[in-house]
LOKOL-570697 format. One record per residue: residue in three letters; x, y, z of N, C-alpha, C in turn. Coordinates in steps of 0.05 Angstrom, whole numbers. Layout:
N
ALA,X,Y,Z,X,Y,Z,X,Y,Z $
...
REM end
This chain:
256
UNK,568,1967,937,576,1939,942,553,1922,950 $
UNK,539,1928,969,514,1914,978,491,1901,956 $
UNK,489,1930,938,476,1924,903,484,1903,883 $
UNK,517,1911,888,526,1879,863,524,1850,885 $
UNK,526,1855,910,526,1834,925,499,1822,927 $
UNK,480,1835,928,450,1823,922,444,1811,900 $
UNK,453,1830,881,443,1816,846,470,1785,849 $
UNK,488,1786,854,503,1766,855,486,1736,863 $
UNK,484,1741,884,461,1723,898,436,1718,884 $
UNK,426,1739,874,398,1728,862,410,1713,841 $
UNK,431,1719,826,434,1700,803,439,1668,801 $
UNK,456,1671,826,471,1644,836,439,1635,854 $
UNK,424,1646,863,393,1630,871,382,1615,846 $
UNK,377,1639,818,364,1628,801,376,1600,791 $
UNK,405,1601,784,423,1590,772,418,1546,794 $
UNK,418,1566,822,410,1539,826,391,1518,837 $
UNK,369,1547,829,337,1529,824,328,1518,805 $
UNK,348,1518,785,338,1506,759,358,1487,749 $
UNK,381,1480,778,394,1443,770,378,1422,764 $
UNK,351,1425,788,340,1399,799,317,1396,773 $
UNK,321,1411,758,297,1415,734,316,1390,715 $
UNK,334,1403,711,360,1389,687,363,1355,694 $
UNK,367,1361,715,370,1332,724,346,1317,724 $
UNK,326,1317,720,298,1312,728,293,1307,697 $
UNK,296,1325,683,300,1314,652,309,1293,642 $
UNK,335,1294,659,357,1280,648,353,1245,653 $
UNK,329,1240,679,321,1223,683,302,1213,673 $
UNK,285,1238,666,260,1228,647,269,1216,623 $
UNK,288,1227,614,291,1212,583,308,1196,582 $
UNK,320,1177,605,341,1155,609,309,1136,613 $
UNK,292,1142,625,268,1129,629,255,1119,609 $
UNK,248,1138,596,234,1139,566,255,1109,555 $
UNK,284,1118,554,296,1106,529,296,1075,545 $
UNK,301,1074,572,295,1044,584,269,1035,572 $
UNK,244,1052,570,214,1036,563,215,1030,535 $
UNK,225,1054,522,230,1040,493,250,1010,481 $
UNK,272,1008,500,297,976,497,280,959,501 $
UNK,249,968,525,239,943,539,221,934,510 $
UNK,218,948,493,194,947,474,213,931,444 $
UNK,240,934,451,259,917,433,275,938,415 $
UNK,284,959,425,308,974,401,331,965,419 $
UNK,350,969,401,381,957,407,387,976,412 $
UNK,407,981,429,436,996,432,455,1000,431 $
UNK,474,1011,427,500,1009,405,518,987,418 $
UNK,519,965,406,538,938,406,526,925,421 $
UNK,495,917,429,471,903,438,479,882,410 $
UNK,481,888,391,467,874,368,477,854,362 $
UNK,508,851,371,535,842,370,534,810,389 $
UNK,519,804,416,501,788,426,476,781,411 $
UNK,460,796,400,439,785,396,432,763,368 $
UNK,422,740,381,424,717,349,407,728,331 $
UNK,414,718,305,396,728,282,370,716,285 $
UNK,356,743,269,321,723,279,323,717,245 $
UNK,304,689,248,293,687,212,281,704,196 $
UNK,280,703,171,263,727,157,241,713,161 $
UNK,226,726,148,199,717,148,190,695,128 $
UNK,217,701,106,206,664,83,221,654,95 $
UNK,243,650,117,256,630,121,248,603,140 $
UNK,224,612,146,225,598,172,213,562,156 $
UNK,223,540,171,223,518,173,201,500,162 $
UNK,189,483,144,164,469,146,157,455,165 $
UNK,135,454,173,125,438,193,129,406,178 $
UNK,140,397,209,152,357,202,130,343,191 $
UNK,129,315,175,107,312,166,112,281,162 $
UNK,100,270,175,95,234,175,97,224,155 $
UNK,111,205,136,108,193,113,88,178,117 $
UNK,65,176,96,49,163,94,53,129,93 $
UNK,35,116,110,31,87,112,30,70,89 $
UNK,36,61,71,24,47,54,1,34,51 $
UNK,-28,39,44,-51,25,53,-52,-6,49 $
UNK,-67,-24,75,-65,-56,71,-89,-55,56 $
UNK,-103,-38,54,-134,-50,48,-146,-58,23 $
UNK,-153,-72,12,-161,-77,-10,-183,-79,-21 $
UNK,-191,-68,-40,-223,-58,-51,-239,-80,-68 $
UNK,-257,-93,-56,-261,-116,-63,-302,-102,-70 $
UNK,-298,-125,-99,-323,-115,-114,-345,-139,-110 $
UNK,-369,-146,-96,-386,-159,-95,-404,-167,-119 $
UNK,-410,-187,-125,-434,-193,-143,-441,-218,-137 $
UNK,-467,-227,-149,-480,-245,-148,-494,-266,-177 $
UNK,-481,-291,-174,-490,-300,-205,-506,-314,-203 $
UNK,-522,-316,-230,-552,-322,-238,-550,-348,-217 $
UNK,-533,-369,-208,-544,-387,-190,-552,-381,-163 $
UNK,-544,-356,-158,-549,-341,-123,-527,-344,-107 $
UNK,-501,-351,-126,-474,-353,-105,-462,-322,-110 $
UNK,-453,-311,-78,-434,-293,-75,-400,-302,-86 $
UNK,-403,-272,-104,-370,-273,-114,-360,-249,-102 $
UNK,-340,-251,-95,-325,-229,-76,-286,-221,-92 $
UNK,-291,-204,-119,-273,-198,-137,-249,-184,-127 $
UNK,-223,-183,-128,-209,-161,-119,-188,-162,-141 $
UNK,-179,-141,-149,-154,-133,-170,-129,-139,-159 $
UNK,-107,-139,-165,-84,-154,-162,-65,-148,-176 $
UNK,-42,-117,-168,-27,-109,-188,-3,-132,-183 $
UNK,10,-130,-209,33,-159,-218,61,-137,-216 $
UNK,86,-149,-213,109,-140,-230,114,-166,-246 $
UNK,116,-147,-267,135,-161,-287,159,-163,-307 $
UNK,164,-180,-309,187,-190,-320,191,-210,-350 $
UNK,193,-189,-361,186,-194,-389,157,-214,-395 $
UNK,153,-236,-405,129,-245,-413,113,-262,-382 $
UNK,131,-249,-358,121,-263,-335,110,-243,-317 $
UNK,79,-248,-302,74,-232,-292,69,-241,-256 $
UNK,81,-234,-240,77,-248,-214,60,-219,-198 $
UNK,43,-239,-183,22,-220,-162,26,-230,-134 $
UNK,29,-219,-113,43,-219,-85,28,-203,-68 $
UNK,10,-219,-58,-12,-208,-37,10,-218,-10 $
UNK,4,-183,5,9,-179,36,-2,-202,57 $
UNK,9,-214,77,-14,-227,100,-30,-199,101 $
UNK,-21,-174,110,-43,-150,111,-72,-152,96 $
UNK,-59,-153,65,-83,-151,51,-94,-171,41 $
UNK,-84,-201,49,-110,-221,52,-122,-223,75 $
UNK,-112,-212,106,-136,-208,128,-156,-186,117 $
UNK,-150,-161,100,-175,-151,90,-178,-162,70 $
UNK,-187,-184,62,-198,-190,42,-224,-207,52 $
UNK,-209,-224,72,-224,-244,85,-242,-225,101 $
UNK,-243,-205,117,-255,-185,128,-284,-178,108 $
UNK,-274,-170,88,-307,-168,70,-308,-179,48 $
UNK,-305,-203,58,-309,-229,33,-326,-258,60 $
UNK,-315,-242,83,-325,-272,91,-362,-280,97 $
UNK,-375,-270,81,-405,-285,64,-398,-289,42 $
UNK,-392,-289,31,-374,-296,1,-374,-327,-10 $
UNK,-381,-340,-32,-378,-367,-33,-357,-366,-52 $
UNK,-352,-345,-66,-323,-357,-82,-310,-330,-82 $
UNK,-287,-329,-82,-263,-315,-73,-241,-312,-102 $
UNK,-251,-286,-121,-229,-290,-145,-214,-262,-141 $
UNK,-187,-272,-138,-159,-252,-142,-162,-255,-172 $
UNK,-169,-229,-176,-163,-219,-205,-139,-199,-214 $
UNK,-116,-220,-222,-91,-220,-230,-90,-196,-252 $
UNK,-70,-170,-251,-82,-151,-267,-60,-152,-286 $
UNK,-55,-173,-302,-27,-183,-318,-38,-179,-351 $
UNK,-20,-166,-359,-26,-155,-393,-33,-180,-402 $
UNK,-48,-173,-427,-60,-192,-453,-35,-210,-456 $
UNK,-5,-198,-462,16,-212,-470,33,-238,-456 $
UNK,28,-232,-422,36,-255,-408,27,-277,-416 $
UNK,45,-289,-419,42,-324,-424,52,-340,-388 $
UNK,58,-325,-378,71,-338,-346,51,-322,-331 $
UNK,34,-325,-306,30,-313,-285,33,-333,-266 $
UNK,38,-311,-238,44,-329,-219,34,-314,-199 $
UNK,11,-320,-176,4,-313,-147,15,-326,-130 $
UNK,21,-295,-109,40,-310,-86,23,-305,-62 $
UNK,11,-322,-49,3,-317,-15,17,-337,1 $
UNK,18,-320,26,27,-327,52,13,-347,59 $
UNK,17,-372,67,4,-395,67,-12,-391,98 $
UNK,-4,-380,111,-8,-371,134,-38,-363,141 $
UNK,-29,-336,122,-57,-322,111,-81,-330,91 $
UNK,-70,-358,82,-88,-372,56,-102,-384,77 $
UNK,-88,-399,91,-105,-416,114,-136,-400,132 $
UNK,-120,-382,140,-144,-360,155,-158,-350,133 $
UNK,-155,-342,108,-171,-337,98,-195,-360,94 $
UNK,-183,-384,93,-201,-404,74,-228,-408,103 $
UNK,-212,-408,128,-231,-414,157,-245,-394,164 $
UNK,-242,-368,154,-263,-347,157,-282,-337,141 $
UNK,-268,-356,117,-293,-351,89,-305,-370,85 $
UNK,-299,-388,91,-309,-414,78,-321,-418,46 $
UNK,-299,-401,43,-300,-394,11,-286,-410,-15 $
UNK,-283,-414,-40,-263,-425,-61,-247,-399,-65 $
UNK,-227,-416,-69,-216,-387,-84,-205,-393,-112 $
UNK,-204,-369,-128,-201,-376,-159,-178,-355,-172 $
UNK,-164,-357,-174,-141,-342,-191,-144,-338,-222 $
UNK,-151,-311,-232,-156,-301,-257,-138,-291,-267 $
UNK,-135,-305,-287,-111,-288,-306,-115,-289,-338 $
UNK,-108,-270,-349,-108,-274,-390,-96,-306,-390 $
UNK,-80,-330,-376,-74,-347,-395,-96,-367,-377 $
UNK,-111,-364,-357,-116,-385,-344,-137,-382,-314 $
UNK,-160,-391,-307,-171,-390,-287,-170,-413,-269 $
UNK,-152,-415,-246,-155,-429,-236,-169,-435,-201 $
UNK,-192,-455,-200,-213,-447,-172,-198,-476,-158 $
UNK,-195,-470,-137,-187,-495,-101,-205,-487,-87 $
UNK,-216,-515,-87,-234,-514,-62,-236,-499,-28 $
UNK,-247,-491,-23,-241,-485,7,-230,-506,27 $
UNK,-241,-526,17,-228,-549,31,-194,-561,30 $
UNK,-194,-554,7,-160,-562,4,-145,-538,8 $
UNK,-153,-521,3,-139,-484,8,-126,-492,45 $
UNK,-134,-512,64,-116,-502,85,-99,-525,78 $
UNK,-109,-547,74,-88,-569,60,-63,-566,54 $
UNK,-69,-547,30,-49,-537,13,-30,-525,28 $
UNK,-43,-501,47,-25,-482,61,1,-499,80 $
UNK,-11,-512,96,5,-542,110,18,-522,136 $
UNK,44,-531,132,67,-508,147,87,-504,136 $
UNK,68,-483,109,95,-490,81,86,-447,90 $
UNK,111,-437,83,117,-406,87,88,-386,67 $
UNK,97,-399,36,85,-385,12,77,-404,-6 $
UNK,51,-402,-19,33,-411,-38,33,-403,-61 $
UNK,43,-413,-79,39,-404,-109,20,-418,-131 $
UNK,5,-397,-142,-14,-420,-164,-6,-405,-189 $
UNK,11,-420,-213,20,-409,-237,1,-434,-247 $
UNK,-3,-413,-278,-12,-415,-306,22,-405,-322 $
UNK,26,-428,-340,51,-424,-361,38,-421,-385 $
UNK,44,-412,-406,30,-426,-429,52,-421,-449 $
UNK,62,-439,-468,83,-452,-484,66,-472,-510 $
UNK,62,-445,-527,55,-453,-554,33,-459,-546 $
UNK,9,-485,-557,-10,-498,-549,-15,-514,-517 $
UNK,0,-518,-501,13,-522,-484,5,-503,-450 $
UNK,-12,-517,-442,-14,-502,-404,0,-511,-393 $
UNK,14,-506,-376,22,-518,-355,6,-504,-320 $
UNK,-13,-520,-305,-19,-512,-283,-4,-527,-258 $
UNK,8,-511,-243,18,-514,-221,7,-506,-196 $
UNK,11,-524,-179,3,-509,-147,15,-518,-132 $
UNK,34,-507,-114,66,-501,-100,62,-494,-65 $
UNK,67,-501,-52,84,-499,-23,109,-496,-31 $
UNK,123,-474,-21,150,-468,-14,163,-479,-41 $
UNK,151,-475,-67,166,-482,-93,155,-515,-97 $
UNK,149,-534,-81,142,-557,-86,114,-564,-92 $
UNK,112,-580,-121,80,-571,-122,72,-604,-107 $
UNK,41,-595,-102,21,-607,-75,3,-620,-79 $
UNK,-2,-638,-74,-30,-656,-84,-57,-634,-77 $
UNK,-80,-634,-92,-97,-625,-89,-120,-648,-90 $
UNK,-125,-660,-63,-153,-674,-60,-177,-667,-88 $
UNK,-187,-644,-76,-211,-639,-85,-212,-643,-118 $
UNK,-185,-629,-123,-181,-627,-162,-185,-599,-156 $
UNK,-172,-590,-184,-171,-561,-194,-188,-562,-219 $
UNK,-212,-541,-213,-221,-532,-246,-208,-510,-249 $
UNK,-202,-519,-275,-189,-495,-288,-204,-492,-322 $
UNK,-203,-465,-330,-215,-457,-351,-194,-443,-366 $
UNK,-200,-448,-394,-166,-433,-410,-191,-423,-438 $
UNK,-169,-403,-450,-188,-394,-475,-183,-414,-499 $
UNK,-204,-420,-510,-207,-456,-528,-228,-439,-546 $
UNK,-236,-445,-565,-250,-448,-590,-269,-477,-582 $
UNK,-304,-476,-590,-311,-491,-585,-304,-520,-613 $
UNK,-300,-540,-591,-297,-565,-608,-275,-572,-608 $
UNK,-259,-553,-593,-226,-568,-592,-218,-580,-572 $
UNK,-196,-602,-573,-189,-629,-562,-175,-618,-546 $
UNK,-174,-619,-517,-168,-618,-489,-152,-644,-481 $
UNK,-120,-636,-486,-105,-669,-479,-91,-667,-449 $
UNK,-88,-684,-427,-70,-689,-415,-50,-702,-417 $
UNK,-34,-684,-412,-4,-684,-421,20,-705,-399 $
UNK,15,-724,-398,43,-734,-379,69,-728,-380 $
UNK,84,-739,-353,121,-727,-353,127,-737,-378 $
UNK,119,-763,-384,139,-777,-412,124,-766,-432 $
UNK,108,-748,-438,102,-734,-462,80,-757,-466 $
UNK,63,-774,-457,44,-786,-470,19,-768,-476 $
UNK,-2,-774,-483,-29,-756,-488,-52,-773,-485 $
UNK,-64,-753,-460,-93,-770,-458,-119,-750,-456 $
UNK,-133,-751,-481,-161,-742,-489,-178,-732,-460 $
UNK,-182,-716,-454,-204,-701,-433,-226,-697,-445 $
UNK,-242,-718,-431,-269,-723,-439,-306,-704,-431 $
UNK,-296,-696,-409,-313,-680,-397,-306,-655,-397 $
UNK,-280,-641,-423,-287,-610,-424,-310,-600,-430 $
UNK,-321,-586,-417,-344,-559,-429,-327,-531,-432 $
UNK,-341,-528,-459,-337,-511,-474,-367,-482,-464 $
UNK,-355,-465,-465,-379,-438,-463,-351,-416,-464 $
UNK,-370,-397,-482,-359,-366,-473,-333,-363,-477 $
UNK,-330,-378,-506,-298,-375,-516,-271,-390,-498 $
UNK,-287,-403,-474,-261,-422,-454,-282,-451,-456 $
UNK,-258,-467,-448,-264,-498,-441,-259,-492,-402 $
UNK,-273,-513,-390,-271,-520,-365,-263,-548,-363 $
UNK,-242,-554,-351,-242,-587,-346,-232,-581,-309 $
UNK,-229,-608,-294,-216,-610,-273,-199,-629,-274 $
UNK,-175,-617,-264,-149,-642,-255,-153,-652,-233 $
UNK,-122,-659,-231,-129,-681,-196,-106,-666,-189 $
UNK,-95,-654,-195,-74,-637,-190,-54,-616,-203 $
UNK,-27,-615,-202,-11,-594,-219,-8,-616,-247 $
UNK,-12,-597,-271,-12,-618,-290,-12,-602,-316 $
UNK,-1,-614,-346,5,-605,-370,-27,-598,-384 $
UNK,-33,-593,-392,-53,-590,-417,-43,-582,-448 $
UNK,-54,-601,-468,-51,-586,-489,-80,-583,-501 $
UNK,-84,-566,-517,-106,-559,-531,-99,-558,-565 $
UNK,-120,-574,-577,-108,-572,-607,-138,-569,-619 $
REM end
């Protein structure tokens, strides 16, 4: 009895020196599996909370500012055989069937006046097809004015039916405390019509308008009155496929 009672005991010793082992395991690898969740695996119905992440093509474009519209305008310098600065700038039109209208920003006549002002003449070059028989420039009278006081420049409006130059001197005249400035060329058969407009009303021009049209040399330059009379313009010059005359203001021309 003493014999099975010893071996009894030693078994039930071994049996429970080797709990604190099991359990000690059992901690280690509850440990382990806490350091691994901390490193990001799920556990069963974890997933069920957790929001979807994006794939990797899904994710979002970065936001992106619509671009400004640029004011600035690219103006081309030269100098003619008399030593006067010309200060050129292009001038896209919309149009409307045989009419082409050009509509400068206040923006983009403060840059214009900006690198034009050493400049002695000032030509908006109207960018209106061969076909227009109508153009029409629109500036802010506002901005015509400041332009004309910071340039002390002419300015000249180019177009396929018609060149027309205003003095710097009448350019603030003109402007007055009228909103918008328009200078149209019409042309109707043999027939110009030059206008120059405040707020749709056309404007006396002190100084006179030269204007230049395409003429054949030797042909008769008439002014045209309201009642259709005709009077001979005596001092056209002819060069370079155009005539030059000056009015005293908005007025008919015919050429024959």
């Amino acid at each position: 009895m003493k014999k099975q009672t010893l071996a009894k005991l030693i078994v039930l010793g071994m049996v429970a020196a080797m709990l604190p082992i099991s359990a000690f395991a059992s901690g280690d690898d509850k440990t382990a599996l806490d350091n691994n969740c901390a490193n990001g695996c799920i556990t069963e119905g974890a997933d069920k909370d957790r929001p979807d992440r994006p794939e990797a093509g899904d994710k979002k474009p970065a936001a992106t500012t619509p671009e400004t519209p640029s004011t600035e305008v690219k103006v081309e310098t030269t100098t003619t055989a008399d030593g006067k600065t010309v200060a050129k700038v292009d001038v896209a039109v919309e149009a409307s069937g045989t009419t082409a209208t050009a509509k400068m920003t206040a923006e983009a006549v403060a840059s214009l006046a900006t690198q034009a002002a050493d400049s002695d003449v000032i030509v908006l070059n109207v960018a209106a097809a061969s076909t227009a028989t109508e153009v029409v420039a629109e500036i802010p009278a506002a901005a015509l004015a400041d332009l004309a006081s910071k340039t002390g420049s002419d300015l000249t409006v180019s177009s396929p039916v018609a060149e027309i130059t205003i003095s710097n001197a009448d350019l603030a005249a003109i402007a007055g405390s009228a909103t918008t400035v328009s200078i149209t060329a019409k042309a109707d058969g043999d027939k110009i019509a030059i206008t120059v407009a405040a707020d749709g009303a056309a404007v006396a021009v002190n100084g006179g308008l030269k204007v230049s049209v395409p003429a054949k040399e030797g042909a008769v330059v008439y002014l045209v009155a309201e009642d259709g009379t005709e009077t001979v313009i005596e001092d056209a010059v002819f060069a370079d496929g155009k005539v030059t005359i000056t009015l005293t203001g908005s007025a008919t021309i015919r050429i024959a």
